[in-house]
mmCIF file of the N, C-alpha and C atoms, coordinates in Angstrom:
data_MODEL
# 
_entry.id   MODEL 
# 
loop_
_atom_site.group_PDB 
_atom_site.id 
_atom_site.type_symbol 
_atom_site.label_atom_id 
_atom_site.label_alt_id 
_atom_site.label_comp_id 
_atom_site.label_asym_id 
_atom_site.label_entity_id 
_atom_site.label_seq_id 
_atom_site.pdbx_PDB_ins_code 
_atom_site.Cartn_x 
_atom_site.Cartn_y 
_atom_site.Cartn_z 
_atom_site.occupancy 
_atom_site.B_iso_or_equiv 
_atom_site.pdbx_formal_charge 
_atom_site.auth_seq_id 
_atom_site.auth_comp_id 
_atom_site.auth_asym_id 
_atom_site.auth_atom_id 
_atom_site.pdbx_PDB_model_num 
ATOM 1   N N  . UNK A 1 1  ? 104.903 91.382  109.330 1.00 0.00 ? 1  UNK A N  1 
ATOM 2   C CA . UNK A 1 1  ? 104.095 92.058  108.336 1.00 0.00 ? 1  UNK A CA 1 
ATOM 3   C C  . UNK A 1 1  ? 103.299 91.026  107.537 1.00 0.00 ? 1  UNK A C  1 
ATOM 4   N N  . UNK A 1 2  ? 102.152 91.284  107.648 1.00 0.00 ? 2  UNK A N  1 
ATOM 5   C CA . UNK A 1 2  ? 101.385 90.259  106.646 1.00 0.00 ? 2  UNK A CA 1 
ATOM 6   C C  . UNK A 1 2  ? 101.400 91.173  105.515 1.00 0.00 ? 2  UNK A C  1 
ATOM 7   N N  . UNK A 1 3  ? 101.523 90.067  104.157 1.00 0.00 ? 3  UNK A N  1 
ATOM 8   C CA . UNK A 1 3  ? 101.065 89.957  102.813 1.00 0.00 ? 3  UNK A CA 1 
ATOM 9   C C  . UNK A 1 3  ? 99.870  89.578  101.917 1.00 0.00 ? 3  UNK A C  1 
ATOM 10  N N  . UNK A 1 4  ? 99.053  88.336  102.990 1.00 0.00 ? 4  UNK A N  1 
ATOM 11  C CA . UNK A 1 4  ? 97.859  87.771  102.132 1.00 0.00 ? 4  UNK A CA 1 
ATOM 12  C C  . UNK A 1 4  ? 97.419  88.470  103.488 1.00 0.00 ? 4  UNK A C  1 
ATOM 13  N N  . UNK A 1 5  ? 95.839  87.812  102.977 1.00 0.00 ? 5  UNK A N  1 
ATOM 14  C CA . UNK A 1 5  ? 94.327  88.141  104.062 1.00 0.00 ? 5  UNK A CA 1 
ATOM 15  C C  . UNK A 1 5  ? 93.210  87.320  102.927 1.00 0.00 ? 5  UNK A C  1 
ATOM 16  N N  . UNK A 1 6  ? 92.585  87.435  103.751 1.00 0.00 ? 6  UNK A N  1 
ATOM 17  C CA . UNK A 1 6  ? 91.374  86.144  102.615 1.00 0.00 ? 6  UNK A CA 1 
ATOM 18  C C  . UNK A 1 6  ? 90.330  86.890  103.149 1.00 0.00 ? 6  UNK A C  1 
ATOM 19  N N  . UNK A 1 7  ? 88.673  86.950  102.308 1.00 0.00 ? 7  UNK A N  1 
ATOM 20  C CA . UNK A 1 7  ? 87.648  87.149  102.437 1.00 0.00 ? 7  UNK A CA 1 
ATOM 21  C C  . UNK A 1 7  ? 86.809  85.967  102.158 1.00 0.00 ? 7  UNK A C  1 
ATOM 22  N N  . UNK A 1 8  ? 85.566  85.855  102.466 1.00 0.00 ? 8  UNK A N  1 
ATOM 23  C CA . UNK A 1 8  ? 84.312  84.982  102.204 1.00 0.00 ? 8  UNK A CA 1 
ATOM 24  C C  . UNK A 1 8  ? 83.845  85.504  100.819 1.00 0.00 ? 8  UNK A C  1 
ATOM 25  N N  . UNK A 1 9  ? 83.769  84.833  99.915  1.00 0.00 ? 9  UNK A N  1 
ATOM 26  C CA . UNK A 1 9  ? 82.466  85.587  98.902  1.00 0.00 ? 9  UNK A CA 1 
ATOM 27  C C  . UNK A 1 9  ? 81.533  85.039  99.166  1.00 0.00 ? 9  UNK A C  1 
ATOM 28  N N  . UNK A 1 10 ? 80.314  86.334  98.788  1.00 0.00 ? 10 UNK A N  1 
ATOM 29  C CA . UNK A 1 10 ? 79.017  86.116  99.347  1.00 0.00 ? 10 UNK A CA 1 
ATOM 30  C C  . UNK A 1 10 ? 78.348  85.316  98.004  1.00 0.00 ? 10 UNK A C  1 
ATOM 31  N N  . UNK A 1 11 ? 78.871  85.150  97.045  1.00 0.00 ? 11 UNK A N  1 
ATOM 32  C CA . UNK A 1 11 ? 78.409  83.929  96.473  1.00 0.00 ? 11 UNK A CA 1 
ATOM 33  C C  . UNK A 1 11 ? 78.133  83.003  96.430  1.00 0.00 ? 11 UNK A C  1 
ATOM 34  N N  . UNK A 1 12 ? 79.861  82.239  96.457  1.00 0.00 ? 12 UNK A N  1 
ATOM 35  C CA . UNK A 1 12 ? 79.808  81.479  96.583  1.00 0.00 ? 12 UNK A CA 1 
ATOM 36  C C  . UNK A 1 12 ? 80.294  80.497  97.928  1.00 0.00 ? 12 UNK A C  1 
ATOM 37  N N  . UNK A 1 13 ? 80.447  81.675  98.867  1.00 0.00 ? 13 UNK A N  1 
ATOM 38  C CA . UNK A 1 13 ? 81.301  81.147  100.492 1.00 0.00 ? 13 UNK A CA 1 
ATOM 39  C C  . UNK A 1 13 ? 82.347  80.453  100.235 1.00 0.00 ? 13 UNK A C  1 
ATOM 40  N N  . UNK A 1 14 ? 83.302  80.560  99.112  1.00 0.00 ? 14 UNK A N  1 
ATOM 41  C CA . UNK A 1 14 ? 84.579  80.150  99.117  1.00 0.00 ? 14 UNK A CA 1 
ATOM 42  C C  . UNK A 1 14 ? 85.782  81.380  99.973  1.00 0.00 ? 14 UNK A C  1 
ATOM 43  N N  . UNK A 1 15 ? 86.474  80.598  101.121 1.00 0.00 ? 15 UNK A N  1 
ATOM 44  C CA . UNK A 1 15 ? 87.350  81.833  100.913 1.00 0.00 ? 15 UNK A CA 1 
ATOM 45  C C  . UNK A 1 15 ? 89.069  81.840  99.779  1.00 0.00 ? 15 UNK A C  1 
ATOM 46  N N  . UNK A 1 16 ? 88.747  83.400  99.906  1.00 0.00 ? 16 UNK A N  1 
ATOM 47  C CA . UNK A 1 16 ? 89.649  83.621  98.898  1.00 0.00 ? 16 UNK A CA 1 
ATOM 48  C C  . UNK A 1 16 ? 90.689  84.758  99.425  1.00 0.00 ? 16 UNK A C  1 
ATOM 49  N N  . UNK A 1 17 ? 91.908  84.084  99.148  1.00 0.00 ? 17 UNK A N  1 
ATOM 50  C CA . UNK A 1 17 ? 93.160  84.980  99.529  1.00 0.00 ? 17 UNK A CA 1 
ATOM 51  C C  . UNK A 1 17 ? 93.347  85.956  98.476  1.00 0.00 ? 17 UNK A C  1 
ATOM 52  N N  . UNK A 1 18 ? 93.955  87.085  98.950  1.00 0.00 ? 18 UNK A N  1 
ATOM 53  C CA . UNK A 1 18 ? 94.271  88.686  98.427  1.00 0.00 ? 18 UNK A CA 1 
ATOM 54  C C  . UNK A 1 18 ? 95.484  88.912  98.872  1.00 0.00 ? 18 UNK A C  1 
ATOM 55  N N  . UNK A 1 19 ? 96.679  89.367  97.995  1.00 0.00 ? 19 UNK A N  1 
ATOM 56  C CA . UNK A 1 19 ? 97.639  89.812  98.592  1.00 0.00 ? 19 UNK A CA 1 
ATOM 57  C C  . UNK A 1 19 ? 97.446  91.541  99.273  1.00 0.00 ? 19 UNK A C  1 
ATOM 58  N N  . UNK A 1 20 ? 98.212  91.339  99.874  1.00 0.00 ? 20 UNK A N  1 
ATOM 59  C CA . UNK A 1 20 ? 97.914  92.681  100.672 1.00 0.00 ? 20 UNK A CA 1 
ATOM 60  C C  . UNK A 1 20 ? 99.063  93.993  100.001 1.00 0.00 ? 20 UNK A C  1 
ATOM 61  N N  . UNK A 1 21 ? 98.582  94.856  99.786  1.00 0.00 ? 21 UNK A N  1 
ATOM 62  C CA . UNK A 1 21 ? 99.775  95.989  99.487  1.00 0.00 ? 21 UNK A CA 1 
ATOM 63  C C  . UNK A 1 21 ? 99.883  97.519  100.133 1.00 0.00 ? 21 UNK A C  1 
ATOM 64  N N  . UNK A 1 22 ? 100.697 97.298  101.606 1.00 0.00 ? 22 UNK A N  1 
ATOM 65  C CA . UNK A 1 22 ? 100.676 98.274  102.583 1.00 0.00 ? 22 UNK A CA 1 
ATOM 66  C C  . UNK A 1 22 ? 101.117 99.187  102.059 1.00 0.00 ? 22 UNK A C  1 
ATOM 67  N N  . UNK A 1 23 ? 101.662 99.597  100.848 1.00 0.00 ? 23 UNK A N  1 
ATOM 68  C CA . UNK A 1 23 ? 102.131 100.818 100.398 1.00 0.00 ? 23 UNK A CA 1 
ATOM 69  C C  . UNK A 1 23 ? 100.943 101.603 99.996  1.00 0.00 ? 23 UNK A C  1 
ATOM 70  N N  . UNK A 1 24 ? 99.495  100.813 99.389  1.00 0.00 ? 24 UNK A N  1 
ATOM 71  C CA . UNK A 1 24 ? 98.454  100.906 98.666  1.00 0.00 ? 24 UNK A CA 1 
ATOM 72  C C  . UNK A 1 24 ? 97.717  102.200 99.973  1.00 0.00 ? 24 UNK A C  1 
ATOM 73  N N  . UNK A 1 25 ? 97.609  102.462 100.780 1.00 0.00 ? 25 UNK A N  1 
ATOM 74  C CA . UNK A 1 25 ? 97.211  103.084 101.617 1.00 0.00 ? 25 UNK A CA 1 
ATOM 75  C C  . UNK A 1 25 ? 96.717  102.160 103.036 1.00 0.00 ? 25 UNK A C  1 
ATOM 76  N N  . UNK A 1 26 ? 95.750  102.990 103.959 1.00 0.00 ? 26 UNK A N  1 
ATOM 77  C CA . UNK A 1 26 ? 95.096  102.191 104.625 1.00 0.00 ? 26 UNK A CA 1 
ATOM 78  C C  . UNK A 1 26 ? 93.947  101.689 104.902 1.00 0.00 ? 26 UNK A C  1 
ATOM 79  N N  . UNK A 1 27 ? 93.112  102.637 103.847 1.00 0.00 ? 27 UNK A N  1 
ATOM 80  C CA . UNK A 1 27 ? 91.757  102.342 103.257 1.00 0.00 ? 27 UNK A CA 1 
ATOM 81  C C  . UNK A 1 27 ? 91.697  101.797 102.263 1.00 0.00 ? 27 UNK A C  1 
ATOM 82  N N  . UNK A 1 28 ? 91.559  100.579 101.555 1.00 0.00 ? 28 UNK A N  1 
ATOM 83  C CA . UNK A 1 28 ? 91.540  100.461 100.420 1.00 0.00 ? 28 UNK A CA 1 
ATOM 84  C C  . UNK A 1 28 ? 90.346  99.464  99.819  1.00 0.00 ? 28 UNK A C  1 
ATOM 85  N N  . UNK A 1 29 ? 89.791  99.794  98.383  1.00 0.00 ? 29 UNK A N  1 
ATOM 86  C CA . UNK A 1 29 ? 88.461  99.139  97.873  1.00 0.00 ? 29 UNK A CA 1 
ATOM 87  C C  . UNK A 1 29 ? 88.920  98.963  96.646  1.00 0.00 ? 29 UNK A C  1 
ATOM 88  N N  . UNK A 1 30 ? 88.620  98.136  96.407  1.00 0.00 ? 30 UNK A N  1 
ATOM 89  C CA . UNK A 1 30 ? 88.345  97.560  94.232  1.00 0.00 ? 30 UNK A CA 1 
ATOM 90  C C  . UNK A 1 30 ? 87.580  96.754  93.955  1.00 0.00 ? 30 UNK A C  1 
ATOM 91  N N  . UNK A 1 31 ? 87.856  96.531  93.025  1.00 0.00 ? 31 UNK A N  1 
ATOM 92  C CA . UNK A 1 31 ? 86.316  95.239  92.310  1.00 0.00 ? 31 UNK A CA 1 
ATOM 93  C C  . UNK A 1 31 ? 87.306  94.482  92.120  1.00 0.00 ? 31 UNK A C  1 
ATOM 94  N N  . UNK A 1 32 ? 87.382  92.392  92.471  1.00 0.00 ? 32 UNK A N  1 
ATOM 95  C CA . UNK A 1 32 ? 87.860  91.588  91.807  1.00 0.00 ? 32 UNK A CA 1 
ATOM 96  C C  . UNK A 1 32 ? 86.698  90.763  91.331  1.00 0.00 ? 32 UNK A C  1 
ATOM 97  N N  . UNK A 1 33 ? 86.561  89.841  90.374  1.00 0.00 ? 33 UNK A N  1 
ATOM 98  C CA . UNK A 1 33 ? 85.873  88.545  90.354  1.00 0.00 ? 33 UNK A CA 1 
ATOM 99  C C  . UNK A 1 33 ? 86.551  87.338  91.184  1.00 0.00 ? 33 UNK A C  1 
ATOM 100 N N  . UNK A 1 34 ? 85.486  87.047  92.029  1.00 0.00 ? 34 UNK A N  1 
ATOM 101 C CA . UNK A 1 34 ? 86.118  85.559  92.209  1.00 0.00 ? 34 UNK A CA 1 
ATOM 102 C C  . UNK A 1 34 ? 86.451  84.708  91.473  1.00 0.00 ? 34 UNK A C  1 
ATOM 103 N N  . UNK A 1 35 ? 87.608  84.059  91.847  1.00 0.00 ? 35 UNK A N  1 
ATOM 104 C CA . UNK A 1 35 ? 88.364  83.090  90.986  1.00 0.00 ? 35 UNK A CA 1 
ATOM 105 C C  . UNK A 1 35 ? 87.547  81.719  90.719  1.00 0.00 ? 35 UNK A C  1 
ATOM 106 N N  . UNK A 1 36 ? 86.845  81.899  91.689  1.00 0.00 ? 36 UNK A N  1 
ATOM 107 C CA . UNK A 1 36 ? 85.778  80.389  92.264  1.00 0.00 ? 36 UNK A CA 1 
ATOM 108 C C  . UNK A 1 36 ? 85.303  80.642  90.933  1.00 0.00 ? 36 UNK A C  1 
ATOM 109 N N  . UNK A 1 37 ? 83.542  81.276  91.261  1.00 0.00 ? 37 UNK A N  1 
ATOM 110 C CA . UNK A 1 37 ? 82.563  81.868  90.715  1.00 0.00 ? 37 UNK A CA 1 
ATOM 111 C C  . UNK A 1 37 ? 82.422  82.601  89.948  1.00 0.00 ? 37 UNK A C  1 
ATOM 112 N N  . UNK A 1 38 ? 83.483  83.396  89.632  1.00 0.00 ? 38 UNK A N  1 
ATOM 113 C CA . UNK A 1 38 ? 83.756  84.737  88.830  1.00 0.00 ? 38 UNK A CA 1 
ATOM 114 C C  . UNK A 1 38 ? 82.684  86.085  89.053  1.00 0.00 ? 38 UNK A C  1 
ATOM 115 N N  . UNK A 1 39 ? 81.595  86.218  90.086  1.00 0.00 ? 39 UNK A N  1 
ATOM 116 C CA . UNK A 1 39 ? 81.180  87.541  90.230  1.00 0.00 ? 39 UNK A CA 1 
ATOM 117 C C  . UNK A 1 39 ? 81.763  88.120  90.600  1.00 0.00 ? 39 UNK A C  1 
ATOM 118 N N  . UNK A 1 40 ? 81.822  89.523  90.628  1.00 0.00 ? 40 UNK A N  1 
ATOM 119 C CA . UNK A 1 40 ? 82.298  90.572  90.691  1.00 0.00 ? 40 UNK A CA 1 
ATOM 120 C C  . UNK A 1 40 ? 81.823  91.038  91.991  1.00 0.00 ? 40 UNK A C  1 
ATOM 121 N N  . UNK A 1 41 ? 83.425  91.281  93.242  1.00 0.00 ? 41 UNK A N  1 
ATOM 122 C CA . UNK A 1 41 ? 83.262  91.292  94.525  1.00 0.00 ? 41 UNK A CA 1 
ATOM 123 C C  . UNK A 1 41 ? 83.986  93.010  94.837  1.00 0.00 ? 41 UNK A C  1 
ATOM 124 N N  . UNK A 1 42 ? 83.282  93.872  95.720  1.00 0.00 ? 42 UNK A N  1 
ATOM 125 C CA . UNK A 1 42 ? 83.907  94.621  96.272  1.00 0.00 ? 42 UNK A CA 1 
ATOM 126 C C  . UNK A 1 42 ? 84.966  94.382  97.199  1.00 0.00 ? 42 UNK A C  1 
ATOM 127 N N  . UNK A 1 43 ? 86.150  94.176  96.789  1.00 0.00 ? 43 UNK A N  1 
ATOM 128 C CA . UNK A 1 43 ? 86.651  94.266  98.147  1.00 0.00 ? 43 UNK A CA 1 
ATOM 129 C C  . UNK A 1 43 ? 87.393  95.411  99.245  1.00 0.00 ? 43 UNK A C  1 
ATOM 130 N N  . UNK A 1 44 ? 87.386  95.231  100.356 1.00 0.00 ? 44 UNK A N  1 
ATOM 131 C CA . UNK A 1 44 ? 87.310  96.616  101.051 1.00 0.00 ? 44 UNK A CA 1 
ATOM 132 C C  . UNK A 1 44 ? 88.780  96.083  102.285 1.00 0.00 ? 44 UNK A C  1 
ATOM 133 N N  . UNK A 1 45 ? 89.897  96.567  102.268 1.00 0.00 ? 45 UNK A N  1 
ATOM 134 C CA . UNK A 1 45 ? 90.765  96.388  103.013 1.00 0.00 ? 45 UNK A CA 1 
ATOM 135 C C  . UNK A 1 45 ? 91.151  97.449  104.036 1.00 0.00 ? 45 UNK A C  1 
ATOM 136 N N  . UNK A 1 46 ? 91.060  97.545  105.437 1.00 0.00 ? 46 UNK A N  1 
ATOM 137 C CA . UNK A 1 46 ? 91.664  98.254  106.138 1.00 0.00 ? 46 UNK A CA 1 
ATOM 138 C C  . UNK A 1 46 ? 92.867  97.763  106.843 1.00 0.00 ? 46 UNK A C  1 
ATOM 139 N N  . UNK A 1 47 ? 94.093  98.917  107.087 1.00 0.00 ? 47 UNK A N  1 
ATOM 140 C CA . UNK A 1 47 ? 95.499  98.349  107.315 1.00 0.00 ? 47 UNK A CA 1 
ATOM 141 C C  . UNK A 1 47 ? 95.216  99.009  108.831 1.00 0.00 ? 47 UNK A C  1 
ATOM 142 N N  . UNK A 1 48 ? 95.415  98.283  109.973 1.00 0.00 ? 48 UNK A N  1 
ATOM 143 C CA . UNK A 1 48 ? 94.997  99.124  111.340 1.00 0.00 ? 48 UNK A CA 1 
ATOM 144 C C  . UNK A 1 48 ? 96.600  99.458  111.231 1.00 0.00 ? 48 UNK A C  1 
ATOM 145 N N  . UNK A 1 49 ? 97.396  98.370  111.683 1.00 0.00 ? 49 UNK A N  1 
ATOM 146 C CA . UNK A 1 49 ? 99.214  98.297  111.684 1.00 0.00 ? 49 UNK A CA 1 
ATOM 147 C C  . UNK A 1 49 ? 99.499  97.213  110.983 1.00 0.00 ? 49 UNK A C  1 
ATOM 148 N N  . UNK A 1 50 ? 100.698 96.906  110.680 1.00 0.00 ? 50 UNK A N  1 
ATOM 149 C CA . UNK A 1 50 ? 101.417 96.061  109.722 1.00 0.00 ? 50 UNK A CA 1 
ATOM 150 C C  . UNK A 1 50 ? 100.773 94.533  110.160 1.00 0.00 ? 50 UNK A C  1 
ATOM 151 N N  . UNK A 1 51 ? 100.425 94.305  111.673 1.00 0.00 ? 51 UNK A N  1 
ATOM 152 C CA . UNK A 1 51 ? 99.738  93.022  112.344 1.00 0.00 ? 51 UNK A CA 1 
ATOM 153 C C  . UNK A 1 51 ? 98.441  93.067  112.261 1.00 0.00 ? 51 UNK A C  1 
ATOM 154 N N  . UNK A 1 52 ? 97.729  93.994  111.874 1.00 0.00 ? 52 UNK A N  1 
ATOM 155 C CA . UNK A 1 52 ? 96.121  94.385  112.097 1.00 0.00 ? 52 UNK A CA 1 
ATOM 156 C C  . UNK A 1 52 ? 95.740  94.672  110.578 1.00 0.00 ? 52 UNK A C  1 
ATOM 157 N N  . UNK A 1 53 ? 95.157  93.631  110.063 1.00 0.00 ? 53 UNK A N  1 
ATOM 158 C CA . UNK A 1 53 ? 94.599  93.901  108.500 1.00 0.00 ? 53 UNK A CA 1 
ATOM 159 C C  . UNK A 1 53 ? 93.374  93.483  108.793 1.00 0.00 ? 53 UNK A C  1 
ATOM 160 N N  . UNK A 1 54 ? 92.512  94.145  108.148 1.00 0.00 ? 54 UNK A N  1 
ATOM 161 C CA . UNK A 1 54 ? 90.571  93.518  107.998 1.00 0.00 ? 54 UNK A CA 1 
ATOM 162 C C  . UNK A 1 54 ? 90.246  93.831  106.715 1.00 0.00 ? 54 UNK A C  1 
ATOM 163 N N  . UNK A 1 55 ? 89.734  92.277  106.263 1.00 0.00 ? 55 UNK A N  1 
ATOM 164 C CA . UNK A 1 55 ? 89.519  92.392  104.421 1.00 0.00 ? 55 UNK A CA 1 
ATOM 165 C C  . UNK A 1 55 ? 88.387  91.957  104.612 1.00 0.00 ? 55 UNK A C  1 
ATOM 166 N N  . UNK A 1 56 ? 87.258  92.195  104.099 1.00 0.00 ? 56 UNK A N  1 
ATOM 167 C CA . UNK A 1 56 ? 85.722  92.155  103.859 1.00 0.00 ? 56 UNK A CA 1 
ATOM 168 C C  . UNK A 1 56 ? 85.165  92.253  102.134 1.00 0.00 ? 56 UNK A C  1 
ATOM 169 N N  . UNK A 1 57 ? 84.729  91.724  101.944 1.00 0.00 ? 57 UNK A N  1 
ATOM 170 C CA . UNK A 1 57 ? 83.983  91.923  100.437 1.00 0.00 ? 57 UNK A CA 1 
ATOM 171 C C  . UNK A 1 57 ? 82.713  91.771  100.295 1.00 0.00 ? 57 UNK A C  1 
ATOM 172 N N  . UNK A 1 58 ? 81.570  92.447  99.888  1.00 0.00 ? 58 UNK A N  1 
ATOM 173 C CA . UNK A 1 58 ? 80.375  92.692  98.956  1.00 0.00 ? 58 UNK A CA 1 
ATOM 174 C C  . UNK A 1 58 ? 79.972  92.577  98.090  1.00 0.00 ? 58 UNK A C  1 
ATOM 175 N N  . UNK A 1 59 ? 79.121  91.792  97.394  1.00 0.00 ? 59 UNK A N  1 
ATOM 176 C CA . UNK A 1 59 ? 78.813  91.840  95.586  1.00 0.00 ? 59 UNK A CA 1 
ATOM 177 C C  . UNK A 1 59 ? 79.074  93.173  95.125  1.00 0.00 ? 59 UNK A C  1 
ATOM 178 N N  . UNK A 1 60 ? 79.495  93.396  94.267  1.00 0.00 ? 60 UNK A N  1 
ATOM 179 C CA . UNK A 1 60 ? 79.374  94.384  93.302  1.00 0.00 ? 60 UNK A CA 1 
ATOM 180 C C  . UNK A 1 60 ? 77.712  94.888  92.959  1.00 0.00 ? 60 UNK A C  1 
ATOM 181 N N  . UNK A 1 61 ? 77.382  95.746  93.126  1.00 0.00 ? 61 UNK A N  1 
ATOM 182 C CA . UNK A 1 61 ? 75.801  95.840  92.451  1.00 0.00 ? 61 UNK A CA 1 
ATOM 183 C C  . UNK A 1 61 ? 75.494  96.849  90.957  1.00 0.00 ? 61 UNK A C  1 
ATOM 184 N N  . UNK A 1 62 ? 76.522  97.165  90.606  1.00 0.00 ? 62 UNK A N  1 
ATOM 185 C CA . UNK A 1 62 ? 76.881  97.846  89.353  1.00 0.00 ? 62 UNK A CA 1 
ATOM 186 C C  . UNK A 1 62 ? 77.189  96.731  87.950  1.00 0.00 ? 62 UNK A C  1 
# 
């Protein structure tokens, strides 16, 4: 079972680890700031199975 997953921010192309929370569903989106840069990133997690995670993030445009 994975716990982390990391995305690119489109900021600043640092990647950045996210813990993962499979209880959270299997679609899941929020706003963090990068820790780097501090903008404000969509991030968007899908859980395929406990081995299959895909984390992606977007600027925020709000």
């Amino acid at each position: 079972m994975q716990d982390e997953a990391s995305y690119i921010c489109d900021s600043c192309g640092e990647e950045i680890v996210v813990p993962i929370d499979l209880a959270a569903g299997s679609h899941q989106q929020y706003v963090e700031d990068c820790p780097v840069c501090c903008h404000p990133n969509v991030v968007h997690v899908e859980v395929l199975d406990a081995e299959t995670i895909h984390v992606w993030a977007e600027p925020e445009t709000e």
